[in-house]
TIRO-2110 file (N, C-alpha, C; in Angstrom, 1 decimal):
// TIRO-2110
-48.7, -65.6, -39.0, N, 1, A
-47.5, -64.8, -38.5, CA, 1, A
-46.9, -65.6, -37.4, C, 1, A
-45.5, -65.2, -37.5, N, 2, A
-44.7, -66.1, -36.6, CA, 2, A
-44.8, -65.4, -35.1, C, 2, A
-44.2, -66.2, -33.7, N, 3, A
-44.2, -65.2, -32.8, CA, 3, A
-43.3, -64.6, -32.9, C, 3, A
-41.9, -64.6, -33.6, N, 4, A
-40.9, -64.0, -33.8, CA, 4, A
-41.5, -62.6, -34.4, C, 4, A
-42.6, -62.7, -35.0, N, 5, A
-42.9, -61.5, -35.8, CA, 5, A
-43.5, -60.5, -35.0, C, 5, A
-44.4, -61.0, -33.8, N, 6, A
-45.6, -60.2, -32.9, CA, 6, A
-44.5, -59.8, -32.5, C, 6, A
-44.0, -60.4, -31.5, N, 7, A
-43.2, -60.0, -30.3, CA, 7, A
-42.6, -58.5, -30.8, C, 7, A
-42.4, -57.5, -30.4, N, 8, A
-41.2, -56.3, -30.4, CA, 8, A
-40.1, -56.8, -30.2, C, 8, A
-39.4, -56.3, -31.1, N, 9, A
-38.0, -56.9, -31.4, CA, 9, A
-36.5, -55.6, -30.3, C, 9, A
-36.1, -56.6, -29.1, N, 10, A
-35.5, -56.4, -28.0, CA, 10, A
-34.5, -56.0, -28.7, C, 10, A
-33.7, -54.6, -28.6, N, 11, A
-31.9, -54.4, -29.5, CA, 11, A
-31.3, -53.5, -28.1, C, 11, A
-30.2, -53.1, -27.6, N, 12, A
-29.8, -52.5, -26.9, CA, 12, A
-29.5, -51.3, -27.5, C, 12, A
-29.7, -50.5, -26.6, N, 13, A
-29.3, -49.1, -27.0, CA, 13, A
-28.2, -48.7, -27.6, C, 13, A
-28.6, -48.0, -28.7, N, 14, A
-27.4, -47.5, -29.8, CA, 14, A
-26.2, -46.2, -28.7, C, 14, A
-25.3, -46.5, -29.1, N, 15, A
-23.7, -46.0, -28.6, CA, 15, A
-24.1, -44.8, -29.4, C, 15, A
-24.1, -44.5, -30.5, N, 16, A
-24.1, -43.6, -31.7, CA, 16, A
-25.3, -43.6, -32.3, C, 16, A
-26.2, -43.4, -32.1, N, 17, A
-27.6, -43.4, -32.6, CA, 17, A
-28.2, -42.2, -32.1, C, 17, A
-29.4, -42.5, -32.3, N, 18, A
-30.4, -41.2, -32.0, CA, 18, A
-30.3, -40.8, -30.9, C, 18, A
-30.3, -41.8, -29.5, N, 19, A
-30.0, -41.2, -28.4, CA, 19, A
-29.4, -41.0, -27.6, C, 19, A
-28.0, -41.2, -28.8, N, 20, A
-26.8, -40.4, -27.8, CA, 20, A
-27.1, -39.0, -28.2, C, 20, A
-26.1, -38.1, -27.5, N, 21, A
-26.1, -37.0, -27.3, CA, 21, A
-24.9, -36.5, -28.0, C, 21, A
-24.7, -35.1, -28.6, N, 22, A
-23.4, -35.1, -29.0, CA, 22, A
-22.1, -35.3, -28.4, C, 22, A
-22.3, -34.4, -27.4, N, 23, A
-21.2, -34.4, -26.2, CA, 23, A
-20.4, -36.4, -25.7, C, 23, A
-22.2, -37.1, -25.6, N, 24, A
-21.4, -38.2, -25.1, CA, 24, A
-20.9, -38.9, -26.7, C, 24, A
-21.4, -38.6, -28.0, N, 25, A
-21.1, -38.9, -29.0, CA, 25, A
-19.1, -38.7, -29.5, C, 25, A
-18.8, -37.4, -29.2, N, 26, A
-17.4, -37.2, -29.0, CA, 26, A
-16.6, -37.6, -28.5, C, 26, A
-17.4, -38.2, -27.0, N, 27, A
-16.6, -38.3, -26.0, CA, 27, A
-16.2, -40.0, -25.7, C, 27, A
-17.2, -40.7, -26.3, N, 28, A
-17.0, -42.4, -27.1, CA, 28, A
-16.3, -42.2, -28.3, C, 28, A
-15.9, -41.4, -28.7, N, 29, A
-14.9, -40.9, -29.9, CA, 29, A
-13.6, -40.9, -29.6, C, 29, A
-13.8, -39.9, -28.8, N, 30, A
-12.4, -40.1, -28.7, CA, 30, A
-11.7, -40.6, -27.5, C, 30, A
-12.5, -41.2, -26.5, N, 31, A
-11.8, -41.6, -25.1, CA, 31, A
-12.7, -42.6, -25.1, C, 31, A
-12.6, -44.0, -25.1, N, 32, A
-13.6, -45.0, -25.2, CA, 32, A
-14.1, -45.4, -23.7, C, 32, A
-12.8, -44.7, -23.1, N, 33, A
-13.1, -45.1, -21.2, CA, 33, A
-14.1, -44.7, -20.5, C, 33, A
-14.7, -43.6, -21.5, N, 34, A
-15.7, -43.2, -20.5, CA, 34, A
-16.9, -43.2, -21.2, C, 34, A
-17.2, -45.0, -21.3, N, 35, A
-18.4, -45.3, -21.4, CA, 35, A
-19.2, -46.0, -20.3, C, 35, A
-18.1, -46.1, -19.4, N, 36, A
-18.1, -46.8, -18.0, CA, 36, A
-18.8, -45.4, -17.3, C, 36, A
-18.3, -44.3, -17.5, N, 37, A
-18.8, -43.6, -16.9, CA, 37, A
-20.1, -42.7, -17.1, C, 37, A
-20.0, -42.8, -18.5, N, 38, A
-21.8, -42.6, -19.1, CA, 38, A
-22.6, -43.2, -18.1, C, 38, A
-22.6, -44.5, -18.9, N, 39, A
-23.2, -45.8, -18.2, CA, 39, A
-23.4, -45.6, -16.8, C, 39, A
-22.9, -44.9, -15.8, N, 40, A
-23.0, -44.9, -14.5, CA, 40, A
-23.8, -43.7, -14.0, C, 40, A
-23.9, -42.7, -15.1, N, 41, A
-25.0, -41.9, -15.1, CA, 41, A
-24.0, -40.6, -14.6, C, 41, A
-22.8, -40.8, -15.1, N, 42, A
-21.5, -39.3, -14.6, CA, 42, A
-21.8, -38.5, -15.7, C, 42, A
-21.7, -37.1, -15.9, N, 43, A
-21.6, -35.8, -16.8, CA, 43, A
-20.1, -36.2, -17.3, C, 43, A
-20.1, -35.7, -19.0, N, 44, A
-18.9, -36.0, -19.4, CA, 44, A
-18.2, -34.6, -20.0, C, 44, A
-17.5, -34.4, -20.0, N, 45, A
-17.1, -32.8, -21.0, CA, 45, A
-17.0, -33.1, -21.9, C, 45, A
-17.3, -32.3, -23.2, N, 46, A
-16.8, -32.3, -24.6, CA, 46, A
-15.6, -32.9, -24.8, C, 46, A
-14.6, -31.8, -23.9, N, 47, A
-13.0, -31.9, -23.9, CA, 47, A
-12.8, -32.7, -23.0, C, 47, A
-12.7, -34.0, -23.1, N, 48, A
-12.5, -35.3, -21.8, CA, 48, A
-11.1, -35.0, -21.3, C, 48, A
-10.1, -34.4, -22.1, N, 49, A
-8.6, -34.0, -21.3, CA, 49, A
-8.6, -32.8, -20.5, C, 49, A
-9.2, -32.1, -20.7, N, 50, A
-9.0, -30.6, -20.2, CA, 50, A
-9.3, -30.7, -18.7, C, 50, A
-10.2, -31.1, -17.8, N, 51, A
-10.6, -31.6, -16.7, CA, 51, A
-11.5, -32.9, -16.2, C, 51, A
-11.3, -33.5, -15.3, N, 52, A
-11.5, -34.4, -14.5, CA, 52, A
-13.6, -34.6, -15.0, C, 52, A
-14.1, -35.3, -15.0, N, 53, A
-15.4, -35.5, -15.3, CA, 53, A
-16.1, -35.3, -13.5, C, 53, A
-17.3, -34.5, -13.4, N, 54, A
-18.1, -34.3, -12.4, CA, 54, A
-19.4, -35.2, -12.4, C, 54, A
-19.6, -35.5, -11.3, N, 55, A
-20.8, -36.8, -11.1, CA, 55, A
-22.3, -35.7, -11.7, C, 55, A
-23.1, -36.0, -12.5, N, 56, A
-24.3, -35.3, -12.9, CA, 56, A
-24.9, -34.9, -11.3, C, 56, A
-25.3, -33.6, -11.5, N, 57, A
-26.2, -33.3, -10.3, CA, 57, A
-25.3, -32.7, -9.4, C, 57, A
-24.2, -33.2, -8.6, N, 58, A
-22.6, -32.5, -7.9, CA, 58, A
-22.9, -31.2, -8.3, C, 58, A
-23.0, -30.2, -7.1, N, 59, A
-22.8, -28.9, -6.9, CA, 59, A
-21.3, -28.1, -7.3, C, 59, A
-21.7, -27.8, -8.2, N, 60, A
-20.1, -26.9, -8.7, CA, 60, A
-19.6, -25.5, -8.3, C, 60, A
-18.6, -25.8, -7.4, N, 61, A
-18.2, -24.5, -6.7, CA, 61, A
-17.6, -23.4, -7.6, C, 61, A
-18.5, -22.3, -7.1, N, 62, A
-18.4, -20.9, -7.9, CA, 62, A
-17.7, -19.8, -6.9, C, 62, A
-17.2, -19.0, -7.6, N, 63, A
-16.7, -18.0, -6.9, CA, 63, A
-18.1, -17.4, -6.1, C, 63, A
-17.4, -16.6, -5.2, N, 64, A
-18.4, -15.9, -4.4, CA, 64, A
-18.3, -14.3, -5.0, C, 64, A
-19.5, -14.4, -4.9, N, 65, A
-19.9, -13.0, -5.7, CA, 65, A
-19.5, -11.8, -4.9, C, 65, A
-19.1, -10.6, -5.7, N, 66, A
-18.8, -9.4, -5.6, CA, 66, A
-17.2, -9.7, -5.3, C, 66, A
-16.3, -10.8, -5.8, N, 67, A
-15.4, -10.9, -5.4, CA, 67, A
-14.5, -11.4, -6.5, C, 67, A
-13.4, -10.5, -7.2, N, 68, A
-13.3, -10.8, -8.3, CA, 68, A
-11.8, -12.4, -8.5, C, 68, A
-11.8, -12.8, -9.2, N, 69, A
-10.7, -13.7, -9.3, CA, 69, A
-9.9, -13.5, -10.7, C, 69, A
-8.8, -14.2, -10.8, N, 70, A
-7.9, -14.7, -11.9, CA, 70, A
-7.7, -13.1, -12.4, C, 70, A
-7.0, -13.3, -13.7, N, 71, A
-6.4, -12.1, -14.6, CA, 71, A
-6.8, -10.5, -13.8, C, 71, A
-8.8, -10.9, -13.8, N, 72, A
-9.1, -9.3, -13.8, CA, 72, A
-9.1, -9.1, -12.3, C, 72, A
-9.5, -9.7, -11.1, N, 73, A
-9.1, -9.6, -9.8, CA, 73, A
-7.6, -8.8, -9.9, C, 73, A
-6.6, -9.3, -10.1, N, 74, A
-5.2, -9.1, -9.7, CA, 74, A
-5.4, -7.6, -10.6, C, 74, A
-5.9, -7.3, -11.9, N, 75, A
-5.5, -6.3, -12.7, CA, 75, A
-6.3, -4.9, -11.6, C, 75, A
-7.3, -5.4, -11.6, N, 76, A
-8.5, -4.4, -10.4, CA, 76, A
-7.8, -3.8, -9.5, C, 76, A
-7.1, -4.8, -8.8, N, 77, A
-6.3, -4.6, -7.3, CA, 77, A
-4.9, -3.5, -7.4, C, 77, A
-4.6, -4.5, -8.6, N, 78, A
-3.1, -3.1, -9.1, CA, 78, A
-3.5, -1.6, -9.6, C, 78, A
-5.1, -1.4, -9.8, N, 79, A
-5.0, -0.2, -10.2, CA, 79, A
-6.0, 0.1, -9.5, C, 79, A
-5.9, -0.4, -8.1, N, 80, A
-6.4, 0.7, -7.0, CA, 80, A
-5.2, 0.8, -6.2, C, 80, A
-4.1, 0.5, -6.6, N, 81, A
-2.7, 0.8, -5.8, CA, 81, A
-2.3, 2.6, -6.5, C, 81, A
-1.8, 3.0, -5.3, N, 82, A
-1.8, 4.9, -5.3, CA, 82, A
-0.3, 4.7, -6.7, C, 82, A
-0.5, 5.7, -7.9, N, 83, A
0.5, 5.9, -8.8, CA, 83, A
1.3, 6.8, -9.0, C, 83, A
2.0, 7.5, -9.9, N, 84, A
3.2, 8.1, -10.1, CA, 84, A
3.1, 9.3, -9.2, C, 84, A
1.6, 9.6, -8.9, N, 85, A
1.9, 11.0, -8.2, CA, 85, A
1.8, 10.7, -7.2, C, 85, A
1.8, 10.0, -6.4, N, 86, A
1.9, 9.3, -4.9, CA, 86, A
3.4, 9.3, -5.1, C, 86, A
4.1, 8.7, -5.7, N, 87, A
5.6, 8.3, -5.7, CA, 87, A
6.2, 10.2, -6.0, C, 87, A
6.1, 10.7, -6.9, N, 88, A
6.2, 12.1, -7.3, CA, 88, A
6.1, 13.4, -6.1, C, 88, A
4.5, 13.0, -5.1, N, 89, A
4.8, 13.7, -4.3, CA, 89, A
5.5, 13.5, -2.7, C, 89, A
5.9, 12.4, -2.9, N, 90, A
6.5, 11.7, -1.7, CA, 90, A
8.4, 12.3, -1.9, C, 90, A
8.3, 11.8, -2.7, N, 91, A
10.0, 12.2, -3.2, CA, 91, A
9.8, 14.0, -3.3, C, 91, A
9.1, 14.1, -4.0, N, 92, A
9.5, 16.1, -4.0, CA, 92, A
9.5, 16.6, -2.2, C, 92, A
8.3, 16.2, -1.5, N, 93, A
8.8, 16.5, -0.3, CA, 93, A
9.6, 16.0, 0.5, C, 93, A
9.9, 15.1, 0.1, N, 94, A
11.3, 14.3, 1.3, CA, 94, A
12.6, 15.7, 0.8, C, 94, A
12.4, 15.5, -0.4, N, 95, A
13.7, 16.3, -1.1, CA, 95, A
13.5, 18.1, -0.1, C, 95, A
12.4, 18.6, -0.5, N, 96, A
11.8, 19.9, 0.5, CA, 96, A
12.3, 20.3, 1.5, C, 96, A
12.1, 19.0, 2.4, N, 97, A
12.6, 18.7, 3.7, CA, 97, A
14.0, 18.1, 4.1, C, 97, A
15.0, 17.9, 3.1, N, 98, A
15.9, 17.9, 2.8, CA, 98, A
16.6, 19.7, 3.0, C, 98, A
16.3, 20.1, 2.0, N, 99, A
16.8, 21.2, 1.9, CA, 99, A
16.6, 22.1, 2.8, C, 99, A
15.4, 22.1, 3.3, N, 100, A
15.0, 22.6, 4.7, CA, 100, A
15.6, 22.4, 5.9, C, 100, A
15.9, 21.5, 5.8, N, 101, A
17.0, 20.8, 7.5, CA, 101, A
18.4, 21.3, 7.2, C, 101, A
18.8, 21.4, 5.9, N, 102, A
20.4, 21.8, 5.5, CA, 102, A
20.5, 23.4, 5.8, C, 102, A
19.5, 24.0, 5.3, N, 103, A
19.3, 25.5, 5.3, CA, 103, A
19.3, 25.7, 7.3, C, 103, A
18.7, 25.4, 7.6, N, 104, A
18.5, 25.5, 9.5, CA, 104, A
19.5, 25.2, 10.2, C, 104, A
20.4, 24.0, 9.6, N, 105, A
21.5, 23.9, 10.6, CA, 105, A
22.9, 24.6, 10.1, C, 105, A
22.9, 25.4, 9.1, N, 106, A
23.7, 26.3, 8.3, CA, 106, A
23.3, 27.6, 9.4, C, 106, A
22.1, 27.6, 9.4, N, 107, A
22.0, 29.0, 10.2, CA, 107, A
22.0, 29.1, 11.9, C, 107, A
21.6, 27.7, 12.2, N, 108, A
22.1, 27.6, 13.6, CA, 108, A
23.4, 27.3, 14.1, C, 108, A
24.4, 27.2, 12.8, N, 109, A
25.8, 27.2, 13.1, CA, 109, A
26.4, 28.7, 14.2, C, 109, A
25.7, 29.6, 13.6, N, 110, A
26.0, 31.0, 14.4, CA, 110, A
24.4, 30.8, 15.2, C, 110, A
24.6, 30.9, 16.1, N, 111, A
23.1, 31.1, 16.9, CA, 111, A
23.2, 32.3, 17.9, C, 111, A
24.0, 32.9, 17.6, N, 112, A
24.2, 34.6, 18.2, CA, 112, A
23.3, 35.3, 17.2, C, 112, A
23.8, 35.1, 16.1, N, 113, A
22.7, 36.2, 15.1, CA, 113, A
21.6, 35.3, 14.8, C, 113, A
21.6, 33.7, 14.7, N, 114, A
20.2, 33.4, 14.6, CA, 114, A
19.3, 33.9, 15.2, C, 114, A
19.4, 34.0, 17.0, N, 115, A
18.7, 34.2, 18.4, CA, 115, A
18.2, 35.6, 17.9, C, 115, A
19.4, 36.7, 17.5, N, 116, A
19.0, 37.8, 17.4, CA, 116, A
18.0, 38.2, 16.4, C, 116, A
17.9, 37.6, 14.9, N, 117, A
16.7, 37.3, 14.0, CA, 117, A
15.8, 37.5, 14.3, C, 117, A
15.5, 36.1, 15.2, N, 118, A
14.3, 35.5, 15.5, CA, 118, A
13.9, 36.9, 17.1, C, 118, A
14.2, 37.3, 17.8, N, 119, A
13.8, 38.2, 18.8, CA, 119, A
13.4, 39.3, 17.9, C, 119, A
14.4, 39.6, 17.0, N, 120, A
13.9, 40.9, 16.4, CA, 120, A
12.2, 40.3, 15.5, C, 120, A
11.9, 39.5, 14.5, N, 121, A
11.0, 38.9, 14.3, CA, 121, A
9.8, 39.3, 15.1, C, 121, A
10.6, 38.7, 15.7, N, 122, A
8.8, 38.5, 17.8, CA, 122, A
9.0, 40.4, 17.8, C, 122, A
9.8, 41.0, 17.8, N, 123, A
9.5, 42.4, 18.3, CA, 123, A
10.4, 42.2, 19.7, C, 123, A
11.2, 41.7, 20.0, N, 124, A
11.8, 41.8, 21.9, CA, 124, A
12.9, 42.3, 21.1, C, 124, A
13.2, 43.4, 22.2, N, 125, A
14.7, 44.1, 21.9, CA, 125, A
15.4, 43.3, 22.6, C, 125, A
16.1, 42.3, 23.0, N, 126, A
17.0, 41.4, 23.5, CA, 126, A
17.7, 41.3, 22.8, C, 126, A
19.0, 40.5, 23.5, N, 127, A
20.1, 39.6, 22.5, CA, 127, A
20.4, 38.8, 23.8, C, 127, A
20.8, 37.5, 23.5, N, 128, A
21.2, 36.4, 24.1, CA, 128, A
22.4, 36.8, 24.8, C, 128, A
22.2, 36.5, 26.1, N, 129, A
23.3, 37.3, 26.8, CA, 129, A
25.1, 35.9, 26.4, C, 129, A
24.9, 34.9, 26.6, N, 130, A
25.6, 34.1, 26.2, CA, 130, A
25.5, 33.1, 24.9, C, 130, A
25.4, 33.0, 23.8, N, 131, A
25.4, 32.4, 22.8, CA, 131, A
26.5, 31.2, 23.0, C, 131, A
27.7, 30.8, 23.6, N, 132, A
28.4, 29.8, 23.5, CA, 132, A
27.6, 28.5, 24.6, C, 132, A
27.4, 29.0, 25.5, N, 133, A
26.1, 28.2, 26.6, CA, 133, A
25.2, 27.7, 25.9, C, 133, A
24.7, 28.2, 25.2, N, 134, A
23.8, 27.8, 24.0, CA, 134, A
23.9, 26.1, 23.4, C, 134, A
25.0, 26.2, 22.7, N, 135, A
25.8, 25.2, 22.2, CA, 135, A
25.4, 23.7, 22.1, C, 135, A
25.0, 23.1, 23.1, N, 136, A
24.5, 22.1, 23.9, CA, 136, A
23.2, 21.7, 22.9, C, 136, A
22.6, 22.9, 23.5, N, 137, A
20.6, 22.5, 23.1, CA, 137, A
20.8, 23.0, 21.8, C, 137, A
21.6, 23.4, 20.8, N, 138, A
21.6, 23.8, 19.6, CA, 138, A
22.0, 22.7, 19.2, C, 138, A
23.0, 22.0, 19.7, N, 139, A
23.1, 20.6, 18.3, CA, 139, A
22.4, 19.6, 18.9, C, 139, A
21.3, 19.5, 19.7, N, 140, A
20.6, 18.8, 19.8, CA, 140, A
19.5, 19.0, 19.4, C, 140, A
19.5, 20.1, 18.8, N, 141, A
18.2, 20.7, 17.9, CA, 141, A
18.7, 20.0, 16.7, C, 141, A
19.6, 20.1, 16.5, N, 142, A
20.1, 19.8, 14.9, CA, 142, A
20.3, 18.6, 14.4, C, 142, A
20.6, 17.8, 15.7, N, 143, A
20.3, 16.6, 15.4, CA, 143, A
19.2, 15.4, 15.2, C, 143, A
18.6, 16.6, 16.2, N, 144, A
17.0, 16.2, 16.1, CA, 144, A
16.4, 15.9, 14.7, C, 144, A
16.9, 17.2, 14.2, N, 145, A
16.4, 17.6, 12.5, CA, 145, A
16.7, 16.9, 11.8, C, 145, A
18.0, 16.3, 11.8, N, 146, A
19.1, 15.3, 10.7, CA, 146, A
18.4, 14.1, 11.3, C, 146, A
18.4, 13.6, 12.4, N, 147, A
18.1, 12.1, 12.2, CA, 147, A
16.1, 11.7, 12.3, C, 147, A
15.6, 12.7, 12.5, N, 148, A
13.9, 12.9, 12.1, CA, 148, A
13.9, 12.7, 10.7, C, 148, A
15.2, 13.7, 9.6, N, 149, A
14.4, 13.6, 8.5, CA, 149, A
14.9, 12.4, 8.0, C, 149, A
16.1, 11.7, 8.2, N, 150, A
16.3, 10.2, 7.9, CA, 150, A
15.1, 9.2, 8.1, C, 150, A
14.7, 9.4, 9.4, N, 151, A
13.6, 8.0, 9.5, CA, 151, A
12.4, 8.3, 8.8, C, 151, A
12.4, 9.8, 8.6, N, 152, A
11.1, 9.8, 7.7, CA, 152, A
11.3, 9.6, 6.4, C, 152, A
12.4, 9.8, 5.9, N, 153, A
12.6, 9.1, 4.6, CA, 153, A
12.7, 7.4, 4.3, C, 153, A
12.9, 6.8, 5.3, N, 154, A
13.3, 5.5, 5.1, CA, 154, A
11.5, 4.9, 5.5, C, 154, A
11.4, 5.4, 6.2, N, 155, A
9.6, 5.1, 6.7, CA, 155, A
9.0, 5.5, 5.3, C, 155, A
8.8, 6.6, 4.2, N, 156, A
8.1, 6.8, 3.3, CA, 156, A
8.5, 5.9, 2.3, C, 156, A
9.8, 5.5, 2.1, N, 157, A
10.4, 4.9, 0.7, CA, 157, A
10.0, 3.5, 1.0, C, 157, A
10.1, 2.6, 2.0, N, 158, A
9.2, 1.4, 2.9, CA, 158, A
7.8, 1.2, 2.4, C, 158, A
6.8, 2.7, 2.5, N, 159, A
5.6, 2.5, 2.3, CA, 159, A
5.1, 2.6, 0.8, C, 159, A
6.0, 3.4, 0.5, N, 160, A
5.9, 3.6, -1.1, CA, 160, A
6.4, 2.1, -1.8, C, 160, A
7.3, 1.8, -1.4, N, 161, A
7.7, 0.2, -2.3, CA, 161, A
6.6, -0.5, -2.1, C, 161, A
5.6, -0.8, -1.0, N, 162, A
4.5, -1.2, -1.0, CA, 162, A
3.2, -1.3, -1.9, C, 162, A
3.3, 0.1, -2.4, N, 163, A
2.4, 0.4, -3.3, CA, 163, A
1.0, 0.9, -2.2, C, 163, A
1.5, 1.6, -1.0, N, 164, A
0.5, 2.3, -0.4, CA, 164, A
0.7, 3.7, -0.6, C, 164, A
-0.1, 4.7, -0.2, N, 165, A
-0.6, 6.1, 0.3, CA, 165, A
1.0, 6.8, 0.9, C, 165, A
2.0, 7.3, 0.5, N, 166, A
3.3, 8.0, 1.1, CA, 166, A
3.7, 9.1, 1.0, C, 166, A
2.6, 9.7, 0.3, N, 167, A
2.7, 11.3, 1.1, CA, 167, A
2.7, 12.2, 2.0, C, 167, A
1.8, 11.6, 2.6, N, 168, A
1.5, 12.2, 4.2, CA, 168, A
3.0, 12.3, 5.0, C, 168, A
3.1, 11.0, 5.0, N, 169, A
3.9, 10.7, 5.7, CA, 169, A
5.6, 12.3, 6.0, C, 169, A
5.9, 12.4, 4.7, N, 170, A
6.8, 13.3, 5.2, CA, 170, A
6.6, 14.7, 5.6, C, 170, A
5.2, 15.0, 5.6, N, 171, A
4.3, 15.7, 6.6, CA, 171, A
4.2, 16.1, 7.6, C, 171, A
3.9, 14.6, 8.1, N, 172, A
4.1, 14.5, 9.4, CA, 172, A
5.0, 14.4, 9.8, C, 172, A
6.1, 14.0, 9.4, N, 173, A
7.6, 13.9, 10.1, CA, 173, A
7.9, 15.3, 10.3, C, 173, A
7.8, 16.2, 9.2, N, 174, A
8.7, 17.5, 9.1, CA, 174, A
7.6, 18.0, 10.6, C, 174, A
6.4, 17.6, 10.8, N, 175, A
5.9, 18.5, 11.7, CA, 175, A
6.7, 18.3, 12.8, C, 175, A
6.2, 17.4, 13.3, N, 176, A
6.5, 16.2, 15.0, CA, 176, A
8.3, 16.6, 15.0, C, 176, A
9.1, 16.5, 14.0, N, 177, A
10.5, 16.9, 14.3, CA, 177, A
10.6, 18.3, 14.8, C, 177, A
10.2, 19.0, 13.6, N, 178, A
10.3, 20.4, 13.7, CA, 178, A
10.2, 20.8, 15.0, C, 178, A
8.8, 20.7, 15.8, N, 179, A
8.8, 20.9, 16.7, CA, 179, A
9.6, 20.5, 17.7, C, 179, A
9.8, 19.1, 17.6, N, 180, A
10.8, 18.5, 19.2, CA, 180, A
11.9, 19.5, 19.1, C, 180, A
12.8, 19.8, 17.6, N, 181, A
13.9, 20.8, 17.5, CA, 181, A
13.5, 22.1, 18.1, C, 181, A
12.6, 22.6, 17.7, N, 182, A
12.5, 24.0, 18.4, CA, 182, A
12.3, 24.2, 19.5, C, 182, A
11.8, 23.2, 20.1, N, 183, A
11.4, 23.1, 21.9, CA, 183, A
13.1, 22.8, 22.3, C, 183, A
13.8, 22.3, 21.6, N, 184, A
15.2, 22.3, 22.3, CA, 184, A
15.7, 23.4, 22.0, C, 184, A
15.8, 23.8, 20.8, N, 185, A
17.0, 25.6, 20.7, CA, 185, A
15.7, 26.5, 21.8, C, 185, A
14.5, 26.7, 21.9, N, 186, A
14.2, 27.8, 22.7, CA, 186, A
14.4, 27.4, 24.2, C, 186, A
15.0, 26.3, 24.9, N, 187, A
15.9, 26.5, 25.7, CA, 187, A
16.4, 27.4, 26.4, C, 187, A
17.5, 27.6, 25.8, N, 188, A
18.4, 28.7, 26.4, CA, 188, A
18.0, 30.2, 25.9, C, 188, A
16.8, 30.4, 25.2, N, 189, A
16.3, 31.6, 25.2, CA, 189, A
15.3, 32.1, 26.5, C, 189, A
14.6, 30.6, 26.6, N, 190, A
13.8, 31.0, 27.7, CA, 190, A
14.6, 30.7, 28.7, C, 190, A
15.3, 30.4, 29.0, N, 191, A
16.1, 30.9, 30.3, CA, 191, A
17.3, 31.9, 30.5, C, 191, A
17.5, 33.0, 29.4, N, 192, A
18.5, 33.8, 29.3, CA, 192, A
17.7, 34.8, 30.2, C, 192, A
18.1, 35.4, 31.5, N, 193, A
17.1, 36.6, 31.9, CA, 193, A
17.5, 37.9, 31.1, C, 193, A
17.9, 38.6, 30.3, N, 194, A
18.3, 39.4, 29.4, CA, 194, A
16.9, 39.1, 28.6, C, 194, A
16.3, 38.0, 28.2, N, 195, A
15.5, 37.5, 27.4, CA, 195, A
14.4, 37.8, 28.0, C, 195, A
14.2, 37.0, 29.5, N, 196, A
12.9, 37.1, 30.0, CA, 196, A
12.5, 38.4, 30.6, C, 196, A
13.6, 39.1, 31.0, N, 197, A
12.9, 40.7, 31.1, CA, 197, A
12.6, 41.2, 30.1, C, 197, A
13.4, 41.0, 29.0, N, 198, A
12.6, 41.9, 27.4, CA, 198, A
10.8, 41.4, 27.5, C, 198, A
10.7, 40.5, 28.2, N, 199, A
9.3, 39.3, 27.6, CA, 199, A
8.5, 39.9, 28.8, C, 199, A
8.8, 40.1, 29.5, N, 200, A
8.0, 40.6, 30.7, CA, 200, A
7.5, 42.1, 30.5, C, 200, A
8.7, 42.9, 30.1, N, 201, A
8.1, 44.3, 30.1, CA, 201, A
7.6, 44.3, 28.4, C, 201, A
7.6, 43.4, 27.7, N, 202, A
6.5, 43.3, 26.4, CA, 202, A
5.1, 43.1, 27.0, C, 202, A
5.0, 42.1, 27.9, N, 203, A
3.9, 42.0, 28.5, CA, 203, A
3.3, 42.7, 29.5, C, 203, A
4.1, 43.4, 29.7, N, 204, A
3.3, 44.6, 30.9, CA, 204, A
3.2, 45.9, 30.3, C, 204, A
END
């Protein structure tokens, strides 16, 4: 026997043989360039175009858990935003309170018979000894009313285009107005003495 015959016969490793792999089998297929990078011991993707090759072993950044991304993140987020009945009851009560401020300053147009209404209501036999003296703190009641329910409408339609929570809000405006207006028309009630004797001998 020759030494040629003992010897084990030295061949370099097959490209395409048994011990490629499929992945690097495709990937000498169809991109020949990244035989260089086999050879260097880099991870190759099936799809060599679709992204950039990562060094084998390189830690691959993952989303952080409990935290959603892409398509279903954004879809999640939109339907925890408040819907039609958030928009439905924000608009019905602005409109409410609309009609409500129209109706009040129609009736405090006359505030001789409003004053007298509202005493008879309470139970005081009074009547407003001057109703034109009045005048003053009446359209400053009224305007209180008219420019309160503007900002609360422009404040709710603001928070609603947002896609937050805008119901409340005209709520609380009708409250906080309401009030500042009535603390101005009872004014000149509580200082009519016609008024405050009726109030005194109620109370005594």
């Amino acid at each position: 026997m020759s030494a040629s015959s003992t010897e084990p016969e030295s061949r370099p490793r097959p490209e395409y043989g048994e011990y490629a792999t499929i992945e690097e089998q495709r990937a000498r297929i169809a991109q020949p360039d990244v035989t260089a990078a086999l050879d260097a011991g880099e991870a190759v993707r099936a799809d060599p175009v679709s992204a950039p090759v990562a060094p084998a072993g390189s830690p691959v950044a993952e989303p952080a858990p409990g935290r959603p991304v892409g398509p279903a993140g954004k879809s999640a987020r939109a339907g925890a935003r408040p819907g039609a009945a958030n928009r439905i009851a924000t608009l019905g009560l602005l409109a409410y309170g609309l009609v409500s401020v129209g109706s009040t300053v129609i009736s405090l147009g006359d505030f001789g018979t409003y004053s007298s209404t509202m005493l008879s209501l309470m139970g005081i036999d009074a009547t407003l000894a001057d109703p034109d003296a009045a005048k003053g703190w009446v359209f400053a009641g009224m305007l209180v009313l008219g420019i309160g329910w503007l900002l609360t409408a422009v404040v709710s339609w603001r928070v609603m285009r947002r896609g937050r929570l805008s119901w409340w809000i005209p709520l609380v405006g009708a409250l906080v107005f309401s009030m500042a207006s009535g603390a101005l028309i009872a004014v000149p009630l509580t200082t009519d003495p016609g008024i405050m004797n009726a109030l005194s001998n109620l109370a005594g």
